[in-house]
C-alpha positions as a LaTeX table, in Angstrom:
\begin{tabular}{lrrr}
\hline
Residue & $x$ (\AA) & $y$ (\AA) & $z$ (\AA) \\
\hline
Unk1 & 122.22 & 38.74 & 114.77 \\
Unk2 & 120.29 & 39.70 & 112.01 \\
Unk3 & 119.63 & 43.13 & 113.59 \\
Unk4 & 123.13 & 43.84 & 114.23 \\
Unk5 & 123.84 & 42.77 & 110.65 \\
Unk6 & 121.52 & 45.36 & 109.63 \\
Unk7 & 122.79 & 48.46 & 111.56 \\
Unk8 & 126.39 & 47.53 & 110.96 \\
Unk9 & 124.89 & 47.87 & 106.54 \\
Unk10 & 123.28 & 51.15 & 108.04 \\
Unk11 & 126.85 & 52.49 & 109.30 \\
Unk12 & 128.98 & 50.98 & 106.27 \\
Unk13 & 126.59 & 53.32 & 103.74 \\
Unk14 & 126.74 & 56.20 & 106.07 \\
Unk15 & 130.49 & 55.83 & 105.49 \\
Unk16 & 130.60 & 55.77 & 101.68 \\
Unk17 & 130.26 & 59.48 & 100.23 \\
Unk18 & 127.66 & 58.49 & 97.48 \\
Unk19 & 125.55 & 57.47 & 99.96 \\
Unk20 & 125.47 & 60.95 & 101.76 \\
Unk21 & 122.57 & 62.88 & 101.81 \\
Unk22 & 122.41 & 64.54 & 98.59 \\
Unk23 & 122.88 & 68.52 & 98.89 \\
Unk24 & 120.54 & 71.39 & 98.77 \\
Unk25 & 119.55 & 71.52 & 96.02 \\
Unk26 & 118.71 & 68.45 & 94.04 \\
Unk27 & 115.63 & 68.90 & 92.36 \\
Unk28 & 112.86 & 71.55 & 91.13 \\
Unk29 & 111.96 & 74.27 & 93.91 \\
Unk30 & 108.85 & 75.55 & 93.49 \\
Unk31 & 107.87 & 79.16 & 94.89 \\
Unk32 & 104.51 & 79.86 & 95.46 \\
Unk33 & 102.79 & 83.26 & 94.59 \\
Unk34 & 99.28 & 83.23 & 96.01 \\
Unk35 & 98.16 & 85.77 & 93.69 \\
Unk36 & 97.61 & 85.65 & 89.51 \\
Unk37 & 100.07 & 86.39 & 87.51 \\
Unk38 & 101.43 & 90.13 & 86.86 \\
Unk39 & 101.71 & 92.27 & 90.17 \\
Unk40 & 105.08 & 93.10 & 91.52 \\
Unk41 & 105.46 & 90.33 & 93.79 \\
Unk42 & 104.93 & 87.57 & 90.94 \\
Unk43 & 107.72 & 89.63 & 88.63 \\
Unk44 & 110.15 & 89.67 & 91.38 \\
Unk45 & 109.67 & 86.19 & 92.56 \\
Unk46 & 109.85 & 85.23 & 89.05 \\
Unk47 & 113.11 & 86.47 & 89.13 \\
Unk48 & 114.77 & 84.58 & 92.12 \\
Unk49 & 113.22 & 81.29 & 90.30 \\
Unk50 & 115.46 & 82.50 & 87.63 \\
Unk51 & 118.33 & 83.61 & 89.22 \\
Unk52 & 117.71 & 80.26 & 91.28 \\
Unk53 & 117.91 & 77.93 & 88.35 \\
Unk54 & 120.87 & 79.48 & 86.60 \\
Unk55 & 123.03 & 79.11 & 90.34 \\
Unk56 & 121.97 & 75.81 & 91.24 \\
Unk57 & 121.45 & 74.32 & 88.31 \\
Unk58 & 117.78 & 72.81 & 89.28 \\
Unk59 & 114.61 & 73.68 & 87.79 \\
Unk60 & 112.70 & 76.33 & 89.60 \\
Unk61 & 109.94 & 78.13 & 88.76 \\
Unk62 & 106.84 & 79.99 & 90.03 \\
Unk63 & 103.54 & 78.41 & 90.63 \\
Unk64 & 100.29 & 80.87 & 90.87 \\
Unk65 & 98.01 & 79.77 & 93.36 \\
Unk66 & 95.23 & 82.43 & 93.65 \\
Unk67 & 92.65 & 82.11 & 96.50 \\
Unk68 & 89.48 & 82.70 & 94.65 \\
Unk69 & 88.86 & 85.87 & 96.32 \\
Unk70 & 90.07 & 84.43 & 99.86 \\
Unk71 & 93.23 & 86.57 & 99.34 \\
Unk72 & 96.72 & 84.61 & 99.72 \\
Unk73 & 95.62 & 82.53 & 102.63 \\
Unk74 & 94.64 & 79.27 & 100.33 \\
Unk75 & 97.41 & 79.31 & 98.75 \\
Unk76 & 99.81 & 79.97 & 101.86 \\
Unk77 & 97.97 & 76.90 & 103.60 \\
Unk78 & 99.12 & 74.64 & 100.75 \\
Unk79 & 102.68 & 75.91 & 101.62 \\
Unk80 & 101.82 & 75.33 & 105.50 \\
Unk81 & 101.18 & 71.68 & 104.64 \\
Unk82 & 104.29 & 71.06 & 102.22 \\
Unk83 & 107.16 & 69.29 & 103.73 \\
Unk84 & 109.86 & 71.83 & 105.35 \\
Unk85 & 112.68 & 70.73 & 103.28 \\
Unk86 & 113.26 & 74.13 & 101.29 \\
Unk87 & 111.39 & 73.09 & 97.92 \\
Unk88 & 108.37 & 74.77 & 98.56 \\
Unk89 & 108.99 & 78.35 & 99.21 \\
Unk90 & 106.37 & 80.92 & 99.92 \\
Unk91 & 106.20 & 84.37 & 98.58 \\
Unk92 & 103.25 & 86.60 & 100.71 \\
Unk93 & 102.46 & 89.47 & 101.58 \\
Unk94 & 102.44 & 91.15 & 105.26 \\
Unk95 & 98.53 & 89.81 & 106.04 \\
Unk96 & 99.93 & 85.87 & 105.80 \\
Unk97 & 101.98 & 85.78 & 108.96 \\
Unk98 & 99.74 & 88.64 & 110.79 \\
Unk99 & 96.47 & 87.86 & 110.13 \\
Unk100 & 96.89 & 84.54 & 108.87 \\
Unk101 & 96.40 & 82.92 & 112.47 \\
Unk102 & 92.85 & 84.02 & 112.17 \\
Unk103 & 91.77 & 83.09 & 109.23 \\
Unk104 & 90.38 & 79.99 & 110.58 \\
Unk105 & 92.56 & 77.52 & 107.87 \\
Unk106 & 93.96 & 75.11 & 110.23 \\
Unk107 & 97.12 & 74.49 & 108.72 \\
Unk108 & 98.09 & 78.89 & 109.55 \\
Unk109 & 97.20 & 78.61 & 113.14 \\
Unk110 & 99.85 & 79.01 & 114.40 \\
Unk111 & 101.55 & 80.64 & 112.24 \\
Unk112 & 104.10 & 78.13 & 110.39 \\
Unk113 & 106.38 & 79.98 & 108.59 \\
Unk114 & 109.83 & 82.00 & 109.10 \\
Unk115 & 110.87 & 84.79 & 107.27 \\
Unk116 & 113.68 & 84.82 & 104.79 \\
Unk117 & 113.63 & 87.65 & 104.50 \\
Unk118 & 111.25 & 90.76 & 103.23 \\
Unk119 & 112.16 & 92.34 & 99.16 \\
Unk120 & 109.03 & 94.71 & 98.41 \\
Unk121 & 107.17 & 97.60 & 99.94 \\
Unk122 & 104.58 & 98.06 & 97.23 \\
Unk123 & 102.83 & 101.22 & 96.03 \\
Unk124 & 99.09 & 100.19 & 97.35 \\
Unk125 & 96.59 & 102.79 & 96.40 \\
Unk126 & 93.16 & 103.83 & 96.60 \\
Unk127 & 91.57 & 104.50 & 93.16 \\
Unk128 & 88.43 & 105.50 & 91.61 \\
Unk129 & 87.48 & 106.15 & 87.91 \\
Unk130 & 88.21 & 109.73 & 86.40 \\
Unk131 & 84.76 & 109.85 & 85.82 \\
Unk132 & 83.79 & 109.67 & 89.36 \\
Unk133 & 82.31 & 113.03 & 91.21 \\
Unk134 & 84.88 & 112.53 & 93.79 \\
Unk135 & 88.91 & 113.63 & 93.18 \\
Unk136 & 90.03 & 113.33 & 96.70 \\
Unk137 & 89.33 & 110.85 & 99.65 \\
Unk138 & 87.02 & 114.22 & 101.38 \\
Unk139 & 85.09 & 114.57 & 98.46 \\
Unk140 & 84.59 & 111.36 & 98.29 \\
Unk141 & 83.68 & 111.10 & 102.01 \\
Unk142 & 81.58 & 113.99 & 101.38 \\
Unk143 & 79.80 & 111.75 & 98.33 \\
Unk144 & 79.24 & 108.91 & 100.13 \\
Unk145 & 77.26 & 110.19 & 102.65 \\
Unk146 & 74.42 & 110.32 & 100.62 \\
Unk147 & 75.07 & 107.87 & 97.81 \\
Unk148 & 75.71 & 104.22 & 97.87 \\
Unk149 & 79.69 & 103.51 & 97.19 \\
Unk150 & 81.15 & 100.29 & 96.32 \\
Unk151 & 84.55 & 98.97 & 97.40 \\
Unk152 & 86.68 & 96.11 & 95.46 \\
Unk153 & 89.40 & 94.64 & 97.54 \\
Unk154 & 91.65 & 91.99 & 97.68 \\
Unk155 & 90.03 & 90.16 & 100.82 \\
Unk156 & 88.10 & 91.52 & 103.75 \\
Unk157 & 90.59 & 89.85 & 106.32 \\
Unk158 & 94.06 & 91.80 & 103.93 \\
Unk159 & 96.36 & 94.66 & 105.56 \\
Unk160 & 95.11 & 97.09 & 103.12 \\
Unk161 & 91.43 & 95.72 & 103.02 \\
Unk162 & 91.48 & 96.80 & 106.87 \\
Unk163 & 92.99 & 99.92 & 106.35 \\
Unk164 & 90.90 & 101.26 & 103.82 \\
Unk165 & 87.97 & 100.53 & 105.66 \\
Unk166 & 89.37 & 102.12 & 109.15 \\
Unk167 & 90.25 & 105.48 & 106.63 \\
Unk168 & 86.59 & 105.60 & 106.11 \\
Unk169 & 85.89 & 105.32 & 109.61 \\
Unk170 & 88.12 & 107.62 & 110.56 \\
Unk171 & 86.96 & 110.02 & 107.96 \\
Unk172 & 82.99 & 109.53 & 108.81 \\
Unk173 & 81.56 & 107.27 & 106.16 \\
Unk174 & 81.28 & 103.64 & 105.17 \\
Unk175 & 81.07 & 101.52 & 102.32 \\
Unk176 & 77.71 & 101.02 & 101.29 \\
Unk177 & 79.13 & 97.41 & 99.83 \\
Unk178 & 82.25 & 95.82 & 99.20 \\
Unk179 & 83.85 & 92.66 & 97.46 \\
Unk180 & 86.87 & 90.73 & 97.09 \\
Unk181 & 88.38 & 90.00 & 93.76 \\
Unk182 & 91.37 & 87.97 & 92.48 \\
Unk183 & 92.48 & 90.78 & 90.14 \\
Unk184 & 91.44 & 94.45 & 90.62 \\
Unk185 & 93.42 & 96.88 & 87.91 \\
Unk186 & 91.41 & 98.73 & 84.59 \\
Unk187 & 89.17 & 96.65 & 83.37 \\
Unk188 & 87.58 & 96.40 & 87.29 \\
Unk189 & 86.83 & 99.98 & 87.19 \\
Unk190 & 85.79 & 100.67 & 83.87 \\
Unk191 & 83.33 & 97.10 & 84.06 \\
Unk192 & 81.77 & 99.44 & 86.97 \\
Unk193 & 82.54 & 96.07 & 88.94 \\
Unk194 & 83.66 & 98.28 & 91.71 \\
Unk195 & 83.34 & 102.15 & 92.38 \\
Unk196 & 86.86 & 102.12 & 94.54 \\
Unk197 & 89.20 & 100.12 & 94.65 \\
Unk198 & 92.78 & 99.08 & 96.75 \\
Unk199 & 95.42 & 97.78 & 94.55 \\
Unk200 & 98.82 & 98.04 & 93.62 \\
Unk201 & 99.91 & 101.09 & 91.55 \\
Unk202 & 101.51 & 98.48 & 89.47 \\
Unk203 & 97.85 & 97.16 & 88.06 \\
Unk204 & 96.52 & 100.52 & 87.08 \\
Unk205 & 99.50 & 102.14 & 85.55 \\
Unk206 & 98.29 & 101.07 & 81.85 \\
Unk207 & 95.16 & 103.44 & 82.65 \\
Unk208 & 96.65 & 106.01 & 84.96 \\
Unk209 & 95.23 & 109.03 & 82.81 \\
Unk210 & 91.79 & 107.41 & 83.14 \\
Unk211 & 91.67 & 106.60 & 86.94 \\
Unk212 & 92.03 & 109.51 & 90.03 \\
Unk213 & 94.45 & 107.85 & 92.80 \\
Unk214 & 92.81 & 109.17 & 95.90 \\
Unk215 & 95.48 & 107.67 & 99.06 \\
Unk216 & 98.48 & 105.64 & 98.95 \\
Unk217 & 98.86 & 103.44 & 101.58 \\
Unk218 & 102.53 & 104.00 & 103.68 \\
Unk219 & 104.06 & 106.04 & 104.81 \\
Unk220 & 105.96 & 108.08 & 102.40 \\
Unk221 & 104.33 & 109.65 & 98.84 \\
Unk222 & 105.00 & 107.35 & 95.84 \\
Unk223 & 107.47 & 109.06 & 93.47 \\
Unk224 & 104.51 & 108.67 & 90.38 \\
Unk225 & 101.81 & 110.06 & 92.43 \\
Unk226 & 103.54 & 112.87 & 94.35 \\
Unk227 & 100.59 & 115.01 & 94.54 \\
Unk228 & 98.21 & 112.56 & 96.28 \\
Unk229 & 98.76 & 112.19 & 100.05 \\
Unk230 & 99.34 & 108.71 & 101.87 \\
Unk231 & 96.80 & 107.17 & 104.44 \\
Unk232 & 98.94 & 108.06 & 107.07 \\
Unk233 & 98.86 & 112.04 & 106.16 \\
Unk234 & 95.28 & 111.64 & 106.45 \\
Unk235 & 95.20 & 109.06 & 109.56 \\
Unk236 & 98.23 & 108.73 & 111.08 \\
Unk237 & 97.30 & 105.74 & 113.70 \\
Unk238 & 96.80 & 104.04 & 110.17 \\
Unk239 & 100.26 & 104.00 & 108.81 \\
Unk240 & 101.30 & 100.31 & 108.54 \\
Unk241 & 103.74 & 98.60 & 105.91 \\
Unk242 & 102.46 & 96.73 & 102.98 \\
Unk243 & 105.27 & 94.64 & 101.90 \\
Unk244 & 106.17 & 91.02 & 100.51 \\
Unk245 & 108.62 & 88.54 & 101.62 \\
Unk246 & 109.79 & 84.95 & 101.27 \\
Unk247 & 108.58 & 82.60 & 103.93 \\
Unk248 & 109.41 & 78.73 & 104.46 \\
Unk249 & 107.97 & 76.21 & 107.03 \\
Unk250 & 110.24 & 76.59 & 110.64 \\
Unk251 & 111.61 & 73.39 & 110.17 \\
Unk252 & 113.33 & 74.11 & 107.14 \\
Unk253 & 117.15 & 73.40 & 107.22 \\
Unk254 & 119.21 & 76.25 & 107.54 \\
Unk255 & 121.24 & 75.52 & 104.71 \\
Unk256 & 118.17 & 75.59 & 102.35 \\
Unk257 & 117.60 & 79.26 & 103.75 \\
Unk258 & 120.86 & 80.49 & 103.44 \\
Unk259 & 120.83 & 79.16 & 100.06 \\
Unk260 & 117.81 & 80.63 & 98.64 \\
Unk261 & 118.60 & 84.04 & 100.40 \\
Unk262 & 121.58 & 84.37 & 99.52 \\
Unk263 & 119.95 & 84.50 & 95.72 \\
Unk264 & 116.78 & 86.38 & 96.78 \\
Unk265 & 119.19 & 88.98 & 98.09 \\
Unk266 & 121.56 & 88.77 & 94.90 \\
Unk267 & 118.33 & 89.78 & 92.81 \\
Unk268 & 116.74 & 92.53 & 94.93 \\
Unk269 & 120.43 & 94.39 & 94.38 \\
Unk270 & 120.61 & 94.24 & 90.91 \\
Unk271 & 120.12 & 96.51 & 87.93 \\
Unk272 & 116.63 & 94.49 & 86.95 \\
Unk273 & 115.00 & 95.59 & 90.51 \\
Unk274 & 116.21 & 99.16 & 90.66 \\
Unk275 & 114.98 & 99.75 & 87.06 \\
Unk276 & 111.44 & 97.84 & 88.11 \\
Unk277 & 111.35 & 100.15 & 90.88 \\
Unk278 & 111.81 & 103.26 & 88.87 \\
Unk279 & 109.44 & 102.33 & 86.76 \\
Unk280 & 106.69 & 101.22 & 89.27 \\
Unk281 & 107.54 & 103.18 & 92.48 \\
Unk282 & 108.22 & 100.31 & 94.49 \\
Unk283 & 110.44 & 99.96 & 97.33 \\
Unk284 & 112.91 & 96.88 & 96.48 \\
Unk285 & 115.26 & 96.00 & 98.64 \\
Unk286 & 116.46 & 92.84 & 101.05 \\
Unk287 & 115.83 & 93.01 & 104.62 \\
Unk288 & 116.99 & 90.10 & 106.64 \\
Unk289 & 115.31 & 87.62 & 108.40 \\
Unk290 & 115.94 & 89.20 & 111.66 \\
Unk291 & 114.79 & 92.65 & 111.04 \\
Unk292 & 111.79 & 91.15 & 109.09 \\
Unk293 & 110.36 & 89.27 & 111.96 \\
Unk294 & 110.51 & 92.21 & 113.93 \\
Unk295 & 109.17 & 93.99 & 110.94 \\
Unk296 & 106.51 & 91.70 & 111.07 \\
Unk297 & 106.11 & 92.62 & 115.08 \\
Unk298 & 105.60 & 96.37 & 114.69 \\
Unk299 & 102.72 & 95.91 & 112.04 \\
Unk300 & 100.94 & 93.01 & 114.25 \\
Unk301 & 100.80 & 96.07 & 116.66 \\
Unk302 & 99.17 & 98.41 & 114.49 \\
Unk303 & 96.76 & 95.48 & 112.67 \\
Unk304 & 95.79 & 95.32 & 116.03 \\
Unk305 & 94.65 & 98.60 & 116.77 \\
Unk306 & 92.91 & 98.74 & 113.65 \\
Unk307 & 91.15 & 95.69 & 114.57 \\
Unk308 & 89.59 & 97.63 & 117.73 \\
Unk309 & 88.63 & 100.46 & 115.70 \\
Unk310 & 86.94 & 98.03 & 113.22 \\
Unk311 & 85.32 & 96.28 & 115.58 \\
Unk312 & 83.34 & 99.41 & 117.33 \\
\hline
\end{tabular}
């Protein structure tokens, strides 16, 4: 009796509309930017948290979890292992879902997220200091030859990390060292922390008279460095996309996605992003969650062949 006394309580507040499940949203959303504050992919996100908040009325903001020099992956594991209700939202770049996996961090293997949706193809390049006695990636193939060269990346196991390092390959010479930092823009350079270094053209612009941009990395020349060629001029079994997307765990409820897309895709269309992208040379836009997974299909193909030319 007393069970069927408790069901039939069950049934009566299933029945009364203030005890309904409470809708998406109902309290603070928190999206997570595995990187330090500053790059394209924190301002952007920044702005859906905004554009977030002033929709639905919750808090939401962005929370910088940097990896220490183990690129997003820390960060995106914390993500991984949040519950998949749509309040922990996960802003990453292409090397989460793709080379996540194999990272060895249980919680990415397999990979646990969906795609909302992709927003940024950024301006990666490969810079050196003006002072260098190297203008060009042959010269500076030529260079290190004979002289010891050091590399500052983001993470050995990154999109761009790889890439650089199969351009080098490709173009006869390696690294004579190489090191992963949580920030690499000016000061890295000029500290001598690093003789090259991959970044976003976004980091270095405050010093862009002082630096020589050797290789962007894309396909297509960046509007503010039209004269320097892209990694896939040079190498053209290199040319991958280096973008940024939202992500959320697969068992996240659909309306939760639709909700926060629906706002992502609000912000990547309006005057704020097209003026950002003037300004920085990024590619800002919304592709869908469709396209981006097979987005993210076509560039597991080509990580993939880099990995075999790596690994000779």
């Amino acid at each position: 009796m007393k069970k069927l006394v408790a069901i039939t309580a069950a049934a009566a507040a299933l029945a009364i509309p203030g005890a309904a499940l409470a809708e998406y949203p109902e309290k603070a959303v928190e999206f997570i930017v595995p990187w330090p504050p500053g790059d394209l992919e924190d301002v952007l996100t920044r702005m859906i948290a905004d554009e977030f908040q002033a929709t639905y009325g919750v808090p939401a903001a962005v929370v910088n979890k940097p990896g220490g020099g183990g690129g997003p992956f820390p960060g995106a594991a914390e993500v991984a292992s949040a519950p998949a209700d749509g309040y922990t939202v996960g802003s990453f770049v292409v090397g989460v879902p793709v080379s996540g996996p194999n990272t060895g961090i249980p919680a990415l293997n397999p990979n646990p997220f969906d795609p909302l949706g992709i927003f940024l193809t950024y301006p990666f390049v490969i810079v050196s200091s003006k002072s260098a006695p190297y203008q060009t990636m042959e010269e500076l193939a030529a260079h290190a030859k004979d002289n010891d060269v050091a590399l500052g990346h983001f993470g050995s196991v990154l999109v761009p990390t790889k890439v650089t390092l199969a351009l080098a390959k490709t173009m006869g010479f390696d690294y004579a060292s190489e090191a992963a930092f949580d920030a690499l823009d000016c000061n890295t350079l000029a500290s001598g922390d690093a003789d090259v270094i991959n970044t976003t053209l976004q980091l270095i612009l405050p010093c862009i008279d002082d630096v020589n941009v050797l290789a962007s990395i894309g396909s297509s020349r960046l509007p503010l460095t039209a004269d320097t060629p892209t990694v896939a001029e040079l190498a053209p079994e290199l040319s991958v996309s280096l973008w940024n997307g939202l992500f959320v765990n697969k068992d996240t409820p659909a309306d939760a996605r639709e909700k926060i897309t629906a706002v992502a895709e609000k912000v990547m269309k309006s005057e704020a992003a097209a003026k950002l992208a003037a300004e920085t040379g990024a590619l800002i836009y919304w592709q869908g969650a469709a396209d981006s997974e097979a987005q993210i299909e076509a560039d597991s193909a080509t990580l993939a062949k880099i990995n075999d030319m790596l690994a000779q």
